[in-house]
C-alpha positions in Angstrom: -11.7 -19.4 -24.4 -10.6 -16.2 -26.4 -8.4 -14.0 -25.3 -10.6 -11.1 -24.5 -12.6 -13.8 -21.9 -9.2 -14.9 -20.7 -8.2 -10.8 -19.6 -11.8 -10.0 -18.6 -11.4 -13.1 -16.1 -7.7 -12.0 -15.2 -8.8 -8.2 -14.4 -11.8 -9.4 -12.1 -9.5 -11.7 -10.4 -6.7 -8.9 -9.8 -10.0 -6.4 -8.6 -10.7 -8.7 -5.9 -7.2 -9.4 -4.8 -6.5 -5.6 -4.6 -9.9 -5.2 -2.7 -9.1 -7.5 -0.2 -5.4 -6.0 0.1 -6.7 -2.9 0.0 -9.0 -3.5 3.5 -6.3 -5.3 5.1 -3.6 -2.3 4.8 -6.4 -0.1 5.6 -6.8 -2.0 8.7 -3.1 -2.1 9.4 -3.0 1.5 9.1 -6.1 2.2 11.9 -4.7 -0.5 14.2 -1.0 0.4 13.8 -0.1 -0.8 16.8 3.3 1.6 16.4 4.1 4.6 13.9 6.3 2.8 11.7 3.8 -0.3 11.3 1.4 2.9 10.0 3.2 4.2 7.6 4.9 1.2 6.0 1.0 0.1 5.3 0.3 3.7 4.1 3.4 3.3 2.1 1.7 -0.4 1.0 -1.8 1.6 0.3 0.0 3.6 -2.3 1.3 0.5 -4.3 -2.4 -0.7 -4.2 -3.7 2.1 -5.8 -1.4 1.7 -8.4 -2.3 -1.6 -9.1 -5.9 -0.4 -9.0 -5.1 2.2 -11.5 -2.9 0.0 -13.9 -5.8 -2.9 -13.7 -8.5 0.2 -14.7 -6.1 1.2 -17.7 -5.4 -2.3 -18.8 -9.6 -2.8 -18.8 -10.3 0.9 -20.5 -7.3 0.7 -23.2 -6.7 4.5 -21.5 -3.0 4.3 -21.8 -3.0 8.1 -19.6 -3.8 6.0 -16.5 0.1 4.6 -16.6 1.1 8.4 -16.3 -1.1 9.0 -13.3 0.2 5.7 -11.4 3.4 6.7 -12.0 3.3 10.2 -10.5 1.3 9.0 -7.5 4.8 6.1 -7.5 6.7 9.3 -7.2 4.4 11.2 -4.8 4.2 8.0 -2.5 8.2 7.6 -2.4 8.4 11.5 -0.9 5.7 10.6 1.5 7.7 7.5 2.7 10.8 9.2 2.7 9.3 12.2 4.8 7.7 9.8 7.3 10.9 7.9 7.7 12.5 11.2 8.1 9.8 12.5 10.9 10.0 9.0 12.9 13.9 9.7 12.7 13.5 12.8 14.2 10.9 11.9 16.9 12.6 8.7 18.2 10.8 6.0 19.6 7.5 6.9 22.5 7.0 4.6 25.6 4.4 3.1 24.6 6.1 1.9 21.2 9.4 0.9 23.0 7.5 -1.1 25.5 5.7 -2.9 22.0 9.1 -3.7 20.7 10.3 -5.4 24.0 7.4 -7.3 24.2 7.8 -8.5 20.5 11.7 -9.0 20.9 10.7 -11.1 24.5 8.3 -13.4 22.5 11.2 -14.1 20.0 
């Protein structure tokens, strides 16, 4: 097996396992069930597209792909940090404080 068979193999193995992480935080992010469980798997979403990107730039040889994962690295920190900031602010609702003594009764 040469090496070019060996990275071909490797890339379609890391597109599948991104796919399928990519559909489960995707899930996580419609079915929540709180705020924060959203926006960790949106902060989770981002670092899937990155992979996606650095797998595509790895297979095309275009090396400006590690540029444009690394400013969507950037842009995704903000976003977390703004969220984090927002839930801060907000507090915790009813219906999430009621989720996390169910969870913490189960413990």
């Amino acid at each position: 097996m040469s090496a070019f068979h060996f990275l071909d193999f490797a890339i379609s193995i890391a597109l599948v396992m991104l796919t399928l992480s990519f559909f489960l935080t995707c899930y996580r992010v419609v079915v929540g069930p709180t705020l924060p469980d959203r926006i960790m798997a949106l902060d989770m979403l981002v670092g899937v597209v990155i992979g996606f990107i650095a797998v595509i730039g790895v297979k095309t040889g275009y090396h400006l792909y590690v540029d444009i994962a690394l400013a969507l690295g950037l842009v995704g920190f903000l976003a977390t940090v703004a969220f984090a900031r927002f839930v801060l602010e907000r507090g915790v609702g009813d219906h999430e404080r009621a989720l996390l003594e169910d969870r913490e009764g189960k413990r």
